[in-house]
C-alpha positions as CSV (number, residue, x, y, z in Angstrom):
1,X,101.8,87.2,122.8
2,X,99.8,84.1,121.1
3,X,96.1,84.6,120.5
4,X,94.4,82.0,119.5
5,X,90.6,83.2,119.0
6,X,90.9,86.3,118.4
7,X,88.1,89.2,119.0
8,X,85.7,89.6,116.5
9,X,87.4,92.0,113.3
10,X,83.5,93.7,112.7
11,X,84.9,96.5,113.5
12,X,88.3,96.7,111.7
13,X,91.8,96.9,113.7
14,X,95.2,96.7,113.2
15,X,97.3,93.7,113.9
16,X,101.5,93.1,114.1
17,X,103.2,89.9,113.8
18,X,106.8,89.4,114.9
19,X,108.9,86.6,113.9
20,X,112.3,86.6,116.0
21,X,114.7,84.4,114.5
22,X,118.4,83.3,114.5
23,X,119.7,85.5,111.8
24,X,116.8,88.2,111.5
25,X,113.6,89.6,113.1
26,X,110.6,90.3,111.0
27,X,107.5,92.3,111.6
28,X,104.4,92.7,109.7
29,X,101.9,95.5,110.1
30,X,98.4,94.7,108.9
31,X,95.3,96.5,109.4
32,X,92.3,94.1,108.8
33,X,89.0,95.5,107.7
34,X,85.8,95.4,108.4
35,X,84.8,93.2,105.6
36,X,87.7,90.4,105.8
37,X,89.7,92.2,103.9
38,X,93.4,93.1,104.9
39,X,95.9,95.7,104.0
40,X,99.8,95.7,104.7
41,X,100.8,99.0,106.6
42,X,104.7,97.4,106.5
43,X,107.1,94.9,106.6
44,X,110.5,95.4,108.5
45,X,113.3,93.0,108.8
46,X,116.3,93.5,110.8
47,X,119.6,91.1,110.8
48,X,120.5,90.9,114.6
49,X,122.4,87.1,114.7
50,X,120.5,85.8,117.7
51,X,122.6,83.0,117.2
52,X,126.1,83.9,116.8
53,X,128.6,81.8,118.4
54,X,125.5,80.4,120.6
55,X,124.4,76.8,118.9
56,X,127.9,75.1,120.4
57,X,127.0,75.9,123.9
58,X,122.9,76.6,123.5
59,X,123.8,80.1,125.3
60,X,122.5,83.2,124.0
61,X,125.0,86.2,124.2
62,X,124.3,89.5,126.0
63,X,125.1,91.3,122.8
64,X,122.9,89.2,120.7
65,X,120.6,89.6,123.5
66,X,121.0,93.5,123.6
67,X,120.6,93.8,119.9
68,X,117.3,91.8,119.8
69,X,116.1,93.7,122.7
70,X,116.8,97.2,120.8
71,X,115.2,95.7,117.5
72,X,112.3,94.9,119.6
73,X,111.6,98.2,120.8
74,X,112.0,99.8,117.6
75,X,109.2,97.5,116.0
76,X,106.8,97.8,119.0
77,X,107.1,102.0,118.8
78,X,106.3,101.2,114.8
79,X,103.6,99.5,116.2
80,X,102.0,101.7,118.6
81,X,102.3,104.4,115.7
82,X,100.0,102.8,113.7
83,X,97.7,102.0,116.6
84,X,98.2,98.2,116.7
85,X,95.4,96.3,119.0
86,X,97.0,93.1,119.2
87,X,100.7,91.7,119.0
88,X,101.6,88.7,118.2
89,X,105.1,87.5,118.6
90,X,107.2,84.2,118.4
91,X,110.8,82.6,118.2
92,X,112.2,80.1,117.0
93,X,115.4,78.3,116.4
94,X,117.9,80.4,118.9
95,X,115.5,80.8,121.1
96,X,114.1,77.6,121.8
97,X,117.2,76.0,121.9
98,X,119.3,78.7,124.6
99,X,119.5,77.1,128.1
100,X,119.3,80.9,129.1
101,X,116.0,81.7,127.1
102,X,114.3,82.9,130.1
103,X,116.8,85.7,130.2
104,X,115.8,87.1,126.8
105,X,112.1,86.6,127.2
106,X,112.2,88.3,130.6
107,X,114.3,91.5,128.6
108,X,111.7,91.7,125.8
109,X,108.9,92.1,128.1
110,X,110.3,94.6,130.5
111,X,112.8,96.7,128.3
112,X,110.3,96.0,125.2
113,X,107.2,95.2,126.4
114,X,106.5,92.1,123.9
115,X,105.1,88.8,125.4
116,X,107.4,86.2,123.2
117,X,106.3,82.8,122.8
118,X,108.5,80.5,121.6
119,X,107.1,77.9,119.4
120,X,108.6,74.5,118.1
121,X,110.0,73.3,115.0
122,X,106.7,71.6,114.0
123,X,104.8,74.5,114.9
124,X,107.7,76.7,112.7
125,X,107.3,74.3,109.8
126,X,103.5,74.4,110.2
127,X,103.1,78.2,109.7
128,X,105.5,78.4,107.1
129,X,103.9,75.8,105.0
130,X,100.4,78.3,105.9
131,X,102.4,81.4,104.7
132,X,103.7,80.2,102.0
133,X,100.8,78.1,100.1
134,X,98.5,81.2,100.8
135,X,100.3,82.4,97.9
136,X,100.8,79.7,95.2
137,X,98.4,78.0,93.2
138,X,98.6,74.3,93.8
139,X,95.4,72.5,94.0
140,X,95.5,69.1,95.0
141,X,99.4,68.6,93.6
142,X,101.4,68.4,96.5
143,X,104.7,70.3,96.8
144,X,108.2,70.2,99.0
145,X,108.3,73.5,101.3
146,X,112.3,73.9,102.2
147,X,112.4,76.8,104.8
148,X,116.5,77.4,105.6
149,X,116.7,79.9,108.5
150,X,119.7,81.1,110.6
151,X,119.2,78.2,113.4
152,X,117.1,75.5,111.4
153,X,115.4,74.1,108.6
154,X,112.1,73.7,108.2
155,X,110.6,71.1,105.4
156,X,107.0,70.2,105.1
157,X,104.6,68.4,102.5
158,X,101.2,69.7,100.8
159,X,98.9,71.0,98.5
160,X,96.6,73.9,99.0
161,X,94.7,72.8,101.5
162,X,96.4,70.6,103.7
163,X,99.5,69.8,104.9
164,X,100.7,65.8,105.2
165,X,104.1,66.4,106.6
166,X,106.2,68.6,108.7
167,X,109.6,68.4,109.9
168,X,112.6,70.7,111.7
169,X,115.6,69.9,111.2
170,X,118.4,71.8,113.0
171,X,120.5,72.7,110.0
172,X,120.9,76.4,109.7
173,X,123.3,78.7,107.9
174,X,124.6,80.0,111.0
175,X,124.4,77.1,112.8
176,X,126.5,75.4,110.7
177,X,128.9,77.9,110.0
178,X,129.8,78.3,113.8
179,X,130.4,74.4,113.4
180,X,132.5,74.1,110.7
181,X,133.3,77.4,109.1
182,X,134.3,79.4,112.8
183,X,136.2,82.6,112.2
184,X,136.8,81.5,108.6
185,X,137.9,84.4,106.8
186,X,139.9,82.9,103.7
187,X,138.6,80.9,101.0
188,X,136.7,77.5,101.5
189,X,138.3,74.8,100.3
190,X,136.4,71.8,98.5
191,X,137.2,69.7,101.9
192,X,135.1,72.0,104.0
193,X,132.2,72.1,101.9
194,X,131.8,68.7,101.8
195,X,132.3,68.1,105.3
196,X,129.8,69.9,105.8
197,X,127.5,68.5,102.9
198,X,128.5,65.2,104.4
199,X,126.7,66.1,107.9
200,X,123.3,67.4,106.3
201,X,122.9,64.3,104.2
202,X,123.8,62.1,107.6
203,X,120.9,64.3,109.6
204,X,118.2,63.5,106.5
205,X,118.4,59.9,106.5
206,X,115.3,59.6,108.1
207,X,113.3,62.7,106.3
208,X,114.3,61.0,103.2
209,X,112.9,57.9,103.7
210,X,109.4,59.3,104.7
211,X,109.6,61.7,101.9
212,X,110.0,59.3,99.8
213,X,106.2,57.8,100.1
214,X,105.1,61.3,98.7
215,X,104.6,62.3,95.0
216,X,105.4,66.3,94.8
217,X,104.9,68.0,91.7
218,X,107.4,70.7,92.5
219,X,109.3,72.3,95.9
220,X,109.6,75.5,97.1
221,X,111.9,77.9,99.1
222,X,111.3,80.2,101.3
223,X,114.0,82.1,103.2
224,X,116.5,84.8,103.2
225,X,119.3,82.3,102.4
226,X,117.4,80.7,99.5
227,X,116.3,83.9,97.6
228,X,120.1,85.5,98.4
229,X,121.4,82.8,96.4
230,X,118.7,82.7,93.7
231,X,119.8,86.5,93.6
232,X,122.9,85.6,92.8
233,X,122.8,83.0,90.4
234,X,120.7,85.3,88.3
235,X,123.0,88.8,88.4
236,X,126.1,86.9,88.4
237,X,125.5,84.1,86.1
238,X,122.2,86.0,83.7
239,X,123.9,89.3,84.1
240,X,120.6,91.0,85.0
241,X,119.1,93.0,88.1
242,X,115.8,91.7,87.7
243,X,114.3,91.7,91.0
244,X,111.7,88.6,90.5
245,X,114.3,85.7,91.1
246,X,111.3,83.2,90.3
247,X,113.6,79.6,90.8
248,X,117.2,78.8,91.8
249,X,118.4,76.4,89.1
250,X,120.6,73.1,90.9
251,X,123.6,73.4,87.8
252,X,123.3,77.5,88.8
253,X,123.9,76.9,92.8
254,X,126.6,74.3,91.9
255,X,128.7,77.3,89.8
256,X,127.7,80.1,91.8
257,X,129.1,78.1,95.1
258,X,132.2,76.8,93.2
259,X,132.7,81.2,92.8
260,X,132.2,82.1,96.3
261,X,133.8,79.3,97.9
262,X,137.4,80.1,96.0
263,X,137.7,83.6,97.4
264,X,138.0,85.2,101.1
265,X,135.3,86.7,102.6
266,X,135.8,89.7,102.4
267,X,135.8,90.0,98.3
268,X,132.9,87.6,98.8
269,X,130.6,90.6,100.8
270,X,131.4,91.8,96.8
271,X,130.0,89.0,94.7
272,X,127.1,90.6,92.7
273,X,123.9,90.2,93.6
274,X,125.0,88.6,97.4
275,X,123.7,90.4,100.5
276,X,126.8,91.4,102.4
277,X,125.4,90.6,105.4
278,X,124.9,87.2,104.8
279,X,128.4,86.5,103.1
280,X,130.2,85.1,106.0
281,X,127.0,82.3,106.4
282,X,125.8,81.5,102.7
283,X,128.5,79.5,102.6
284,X,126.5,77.1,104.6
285,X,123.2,77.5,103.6
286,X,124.4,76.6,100.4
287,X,125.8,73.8,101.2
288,X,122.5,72.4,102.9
289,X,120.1,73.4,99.6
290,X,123.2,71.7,97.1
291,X,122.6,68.6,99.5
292,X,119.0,68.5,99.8
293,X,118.5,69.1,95.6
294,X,120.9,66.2,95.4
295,X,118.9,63.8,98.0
296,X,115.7,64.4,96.7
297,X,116.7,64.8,93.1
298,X,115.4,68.2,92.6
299,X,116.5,70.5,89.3
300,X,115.6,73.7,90.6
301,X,113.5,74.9,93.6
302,X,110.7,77.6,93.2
303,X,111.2,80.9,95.0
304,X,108.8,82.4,97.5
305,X,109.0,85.7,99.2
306,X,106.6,84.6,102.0
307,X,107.1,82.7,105.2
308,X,106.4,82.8,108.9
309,X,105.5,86.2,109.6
310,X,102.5,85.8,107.0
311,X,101.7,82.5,108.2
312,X,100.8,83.9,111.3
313,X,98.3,86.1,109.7
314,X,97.1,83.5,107.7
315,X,96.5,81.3,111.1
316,X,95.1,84.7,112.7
317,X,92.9,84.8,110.4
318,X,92.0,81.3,109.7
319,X,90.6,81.9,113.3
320,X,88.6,84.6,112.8
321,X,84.6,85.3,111.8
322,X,86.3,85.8,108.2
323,X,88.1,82.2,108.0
324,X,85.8,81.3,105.0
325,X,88.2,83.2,102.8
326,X,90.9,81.1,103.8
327,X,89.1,77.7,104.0
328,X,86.5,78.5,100.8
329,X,88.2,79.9,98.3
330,X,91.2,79.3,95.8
331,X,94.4,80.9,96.4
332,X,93.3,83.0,93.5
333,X,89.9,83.7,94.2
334,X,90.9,85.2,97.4
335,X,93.5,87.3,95.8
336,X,90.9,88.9,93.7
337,X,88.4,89.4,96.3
338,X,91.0,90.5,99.1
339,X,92.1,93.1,96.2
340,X,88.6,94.4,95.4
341,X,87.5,94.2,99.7
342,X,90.3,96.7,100.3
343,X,89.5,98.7,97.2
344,X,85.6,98.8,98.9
345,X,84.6,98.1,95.4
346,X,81.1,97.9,94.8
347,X,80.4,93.7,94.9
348,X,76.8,93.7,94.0
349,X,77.9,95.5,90.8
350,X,80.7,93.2,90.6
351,X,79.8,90.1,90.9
352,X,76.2,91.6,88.3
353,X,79.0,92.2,85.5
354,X,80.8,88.9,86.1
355,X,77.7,86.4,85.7
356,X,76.8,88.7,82.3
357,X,80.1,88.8,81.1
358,X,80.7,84.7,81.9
359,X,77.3,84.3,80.3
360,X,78.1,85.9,77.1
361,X,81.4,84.0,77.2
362,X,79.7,80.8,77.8
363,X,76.6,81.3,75.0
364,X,79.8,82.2,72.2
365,X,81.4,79.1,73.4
366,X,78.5,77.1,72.9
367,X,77.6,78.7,69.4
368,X,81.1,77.1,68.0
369,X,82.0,80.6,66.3
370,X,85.3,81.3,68.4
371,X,88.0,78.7,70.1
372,X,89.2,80.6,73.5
373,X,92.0,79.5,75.2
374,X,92.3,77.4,78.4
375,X,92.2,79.6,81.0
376,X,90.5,82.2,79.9
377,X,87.0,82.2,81.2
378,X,88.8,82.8,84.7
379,X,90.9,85.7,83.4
380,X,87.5,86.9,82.2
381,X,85.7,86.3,85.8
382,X,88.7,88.0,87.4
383,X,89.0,91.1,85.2
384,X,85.1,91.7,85.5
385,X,85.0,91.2,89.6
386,X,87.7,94.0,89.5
387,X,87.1,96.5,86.8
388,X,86.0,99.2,88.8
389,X,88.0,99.1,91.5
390,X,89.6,102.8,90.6
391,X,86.6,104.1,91.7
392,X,87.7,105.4,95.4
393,X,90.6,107.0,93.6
394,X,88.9,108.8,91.1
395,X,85.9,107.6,89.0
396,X,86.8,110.2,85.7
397,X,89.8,107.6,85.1
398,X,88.9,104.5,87.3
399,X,90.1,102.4,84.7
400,X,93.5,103.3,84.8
401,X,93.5,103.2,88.6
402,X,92.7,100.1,88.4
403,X,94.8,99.3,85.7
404,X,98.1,100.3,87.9
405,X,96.5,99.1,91.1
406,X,96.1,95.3,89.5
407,X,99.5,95.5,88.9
408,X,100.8,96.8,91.4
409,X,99.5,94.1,93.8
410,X,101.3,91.2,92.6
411,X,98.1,89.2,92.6
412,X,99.2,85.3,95.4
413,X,98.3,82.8,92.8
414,X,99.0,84.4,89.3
415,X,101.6,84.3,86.7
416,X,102.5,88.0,85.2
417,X,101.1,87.3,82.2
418,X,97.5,86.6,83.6
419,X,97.9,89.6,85.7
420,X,98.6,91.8,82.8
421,X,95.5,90.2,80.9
422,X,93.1,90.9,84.0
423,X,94.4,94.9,84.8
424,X,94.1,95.2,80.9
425,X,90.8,94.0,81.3
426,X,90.0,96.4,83.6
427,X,91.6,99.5,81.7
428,X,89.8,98.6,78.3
429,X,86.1,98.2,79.9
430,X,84.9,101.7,79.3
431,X,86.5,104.5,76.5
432,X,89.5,103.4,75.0
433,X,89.9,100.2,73.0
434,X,93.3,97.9,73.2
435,X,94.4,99.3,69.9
436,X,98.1,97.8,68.6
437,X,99.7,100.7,69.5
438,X,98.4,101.0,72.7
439,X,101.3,101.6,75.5
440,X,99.6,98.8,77.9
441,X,100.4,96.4,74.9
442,X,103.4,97.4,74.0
443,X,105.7,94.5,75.1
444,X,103.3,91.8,75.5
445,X,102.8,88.3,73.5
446,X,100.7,88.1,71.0
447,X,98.5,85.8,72.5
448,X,98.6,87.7,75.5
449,X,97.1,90.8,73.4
450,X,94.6,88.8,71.3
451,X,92.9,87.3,75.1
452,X,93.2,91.4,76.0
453,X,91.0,92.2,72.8
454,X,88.6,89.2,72.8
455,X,87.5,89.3,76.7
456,X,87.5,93.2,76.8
457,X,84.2,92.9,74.3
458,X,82.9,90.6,76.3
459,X,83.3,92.7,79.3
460,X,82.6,95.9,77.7
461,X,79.2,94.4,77.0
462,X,78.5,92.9,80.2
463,X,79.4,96.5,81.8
464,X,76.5,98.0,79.3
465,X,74.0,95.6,80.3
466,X,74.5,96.7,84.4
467,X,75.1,100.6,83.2
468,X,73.0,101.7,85.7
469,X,73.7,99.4,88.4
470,X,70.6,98.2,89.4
471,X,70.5,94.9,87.7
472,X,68.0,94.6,85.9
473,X,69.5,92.2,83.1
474,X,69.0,89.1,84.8
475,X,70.1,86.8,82.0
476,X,71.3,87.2,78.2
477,X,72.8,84.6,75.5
478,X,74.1,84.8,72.0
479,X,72.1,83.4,68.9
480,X,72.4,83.0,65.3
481,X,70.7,85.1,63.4
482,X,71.9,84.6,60.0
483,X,75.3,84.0,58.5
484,X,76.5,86.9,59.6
485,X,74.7,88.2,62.4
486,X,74.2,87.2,65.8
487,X,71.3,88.3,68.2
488,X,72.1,89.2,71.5
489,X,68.6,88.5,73.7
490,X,68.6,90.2,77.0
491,X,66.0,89.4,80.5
492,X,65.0,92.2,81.8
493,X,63.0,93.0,85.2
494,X,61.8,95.8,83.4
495,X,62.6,98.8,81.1
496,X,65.9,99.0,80.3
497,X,66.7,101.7,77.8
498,X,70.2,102.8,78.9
499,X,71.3,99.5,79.0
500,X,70.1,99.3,75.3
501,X,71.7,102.3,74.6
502,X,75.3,101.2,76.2
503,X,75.0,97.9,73.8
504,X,74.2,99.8,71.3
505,X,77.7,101.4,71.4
506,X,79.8,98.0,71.7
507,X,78.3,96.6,68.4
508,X,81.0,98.1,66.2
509,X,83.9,96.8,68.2
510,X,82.4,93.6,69.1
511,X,81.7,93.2,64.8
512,X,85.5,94.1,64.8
513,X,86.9,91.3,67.1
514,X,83.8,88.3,66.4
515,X,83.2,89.2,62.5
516,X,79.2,89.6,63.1
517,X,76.8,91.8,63.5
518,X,74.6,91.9,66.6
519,X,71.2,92.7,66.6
520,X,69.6,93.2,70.1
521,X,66.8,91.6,71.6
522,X,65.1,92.5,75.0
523,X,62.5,90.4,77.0
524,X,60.5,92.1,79.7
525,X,58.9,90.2,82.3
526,X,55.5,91.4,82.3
527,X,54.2,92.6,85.9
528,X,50.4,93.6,85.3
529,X,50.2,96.2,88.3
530,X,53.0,98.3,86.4
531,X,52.3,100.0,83.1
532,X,54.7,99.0,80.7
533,X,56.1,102.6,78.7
534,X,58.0,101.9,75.3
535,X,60.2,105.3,74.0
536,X,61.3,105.9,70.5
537,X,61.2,103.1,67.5
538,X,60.8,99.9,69.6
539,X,59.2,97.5,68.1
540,X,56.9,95.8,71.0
541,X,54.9,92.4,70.5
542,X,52.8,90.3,73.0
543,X,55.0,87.5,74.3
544,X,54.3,85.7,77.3
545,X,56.2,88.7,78.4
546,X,57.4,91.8,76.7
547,X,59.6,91.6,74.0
548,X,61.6,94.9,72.6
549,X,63.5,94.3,69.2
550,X,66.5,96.7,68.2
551,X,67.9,95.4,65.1
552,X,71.4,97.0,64.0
């Protein structure tokens, strides 16, 4: 079933999304918290051909029918394991297009209990442009989505925020192959493959045109067939496993095509790196990504792991009492804050340590004595919102918690290196410094390393000056005090000797990284109904508030 308001989240719940296609069904598992934020349970994918043999005469076969009806059951047990509340399910290509779609709907809710609602190509292209942009970092440059599913493609037009263009196409990789490549067991020969190039660049006439009055900065694939191939091209052309198949290159399709195409299908279910299951339809899912690289003269395509199934829980979402983190904040913003949310990291101490440690950033900026790199204020901001998100795990090593956790998420909007910089920001905020030798380090660019070391005494500041979590700095800045020294003045609400003590302890490293010595300088806003009670050395003098000297 579709809903589209959904019940208020206040109180947390668990959520599936079901995307049945024409090669494959999908299912995500979600359980949305309380406070916006959302955690994955698990995605499933099963390859059930919805479609075989069924574009030619729009009929859906009982066996396709029987397997999708079996898949469908499995996912909805998964489902009522984790104690789902809603389900929302749709289908697309094969299904909208079967004369005998009532048939298979009917099925699914009787044999599976799932309400389907088939949706159209627009509406396909529209969630899969929502999917996939939730997870890039695009701003106001617009970009090419290329979606190429079993029954149809789906291409659309935007930037972060909105969405200019959409389009479905039907051009599929098994839609095509039951047109041209039918029981095709032997080798393809150069005649069929541009046959069938011949008829995708016919059906894009039009699309071409109209895309044509848009500027894109880049394109990006989403899809099984897509990231297959870009698979490929990398552990049969690089020689590598590496799993993070980031582009598919158009010179690298062209060769990897040529390979496949010369030999029969069955040593093709052998080609490194292909998914044997899709061997007998690459073929011609190739053959539409060659043509549309060569239409709208693109190099090499960007490859995304997201696509309808998390477009729906973007649109679910969107929908919901939470949709300001989808219509307020970056792509990147509301990685870091989905991240700490399910980590039910404390915000208020948070967000205190981020406007210290972007303050003390900003004031050595402003002082001329270090040149940071573009980019690197945000790393900082990032690094500080998460730092103590270990906490829930264990709080004796929270920094390595959430050192591996920051990792481990693949942060929607980052490149590795900045994720590295931000968990190492994280792990070096309390106890150890990043030391050369350090194993986090080892393996990283220099530059990478020297933003580790220069924001991590920043931050390890910051994290003094909130020690005891009750914010009482309020403000601080960097000034010179001589040649060599630098005074750091902090605003306090009131006494605030173990925050003085915690800076105390940074002064050596931050001498280390900034060549200067800091001196510290504290300024208590005076409240007369309150005594004001100075301990040890302090040197106190009348101010038009109070004003507590440590000099180092």
């Amino acid at each position: 079933m579709v809903i589209t308001e959904p019940e208020k989240i206040s109180e947390g719940r668990v959520v599936a999304f079901i995307d049945i296609g024409t090669n494959s069904i999908r299912l995500l598992l979600v359980r949305i918290n309380p406070n916006g934020s959302y955690f994955p349970l698990t995605k499933q994918k099963e390859t059930v051909r919805l479609g075989d043999q069924g574009f030619i005469d729009r009929i859906l076969q009982p066996k396709a029918i029987e397997r999708a009806v079996v898949v469908c059951k499995k996912f909805m047990e998964l489902a009522r394991a984790y104690r789902a509340e809603e389900i929302i399910a749709v289908a697309t290509s094969a299904t909208r297009d079967a004369s005998n779609k009532v048939q298979l709907l009917e099925m699914l809710k009787r044999e599976a209990n799932l309400e389907v609602c088939p949706i159209s190509g627009t509406e396909e292209a529209r969630l899969i442009y929502l999917g996939v942009s939730s997870g890039l970092r695009l701003g106001s440059s617009k970009a090419l989505f290329i979606d190429i599913g079993g029954g149809s493609t789906e291409l659309s037009i935007g930037d972060q925020t909105r969405c200019y263009s959409l389009y479905s196409l039907n051009l599929g990789s098994i839609r095509l192959t039951n047109m041209f490549l039918p029981d095709e067991t032997g080798p393809v020969s150069e005649e069929q493959y541009e046959r069938i190039k011949e008829y995708v660049r016919h059906k894009l006439v039009d699309v071409t045109k109209d895309l044509s009055r848009h500027s894109v900065n880049c394109s990006i694939g989403s899809s099984g067939t897509i990231e297959n191939l870009a698979r490929i091209a990398f552990v049969y052309l690089h020689k590598t496993s590496h799993e993070n198949f980031e582009k598919l290159e158009y010179e690298d399709l062209r060769k990897i095509v040529r390979a496949m195409c010369a030999i029969p299908l069955e040593e093709r279910r052998k080609f490194p790196g292909i998914n044997a299951q899709r061997a007998d339809i690459i073929i011609a899912g190739a053959a539409i990504i060659e043509t549309f690289m060569e239409e709208f003269g693109l190099s090499e395509i960007r490859v995304s792991k997201r696509g309808l199934r998390e477009g729906l829980l973007v649109d679910y979402i969107s929908k919901s009492e939470f949709s300001y983190m989808i219509t307020q904040m970056s792509v990147r913003k509301r990685s870091i804050m989905q991240l700490g949310l399910t980590c039910n990291f404390d915000d208020e101490h948070a967000h205190t340590v981020t406007r210290l440690a972007l303050e003390l950033f900003d004031s050595i900026q402003a002082l001329g004595i270090y040149e940071f790199r573009a980019g690197e204020r945000e790393l900082l901001e990032y690094g500080s919102t998460l730092h103590d998100i270990g906490t829930f795990l264990s709080y004796d090593t929270h920094q390595a918690h959430a050192y591996h956790l920051i990792r481990a998420s693949n942060l929607p909007g980052f490149q590795p290196e900045e994720i590295e910089i931000i968990a190492n920001l994280a792990y070096f905020h309390r106890k150890s410094t990043p030391k050369k030798k350090h194993p986090n380090l080892i393996g990283l660019n220099k530059e990478v390393i020297k933003s580790i070391r220069i924001l991590s005494a920043l931050l390890r500041i910051a994290e003094g000056l909130d020690r005891s979590h009750n914010g009482i700095i309020s403000h601080v800045r960097f000034y010179l005090a001589s040649t060599d020294s630098l005074v750091l003045e902090m605003h306090a609400q009131r006494e605030c000797q173990l925050e003085i003590w915690e800076v105390e302890k940074q002064k050596k490293y931050f001498k280390k990284i900034f060549g200067y010595n800091l001196q510290s300088k504290v300024i208590i806003k005076r409240d007369e109904s309150v005594p004001l009670v100075l301990e040890g050395s302090a040197e106190l003098e009348e101010t038009s508030g109070v004003e507590v000297s440590s000099k180092s």
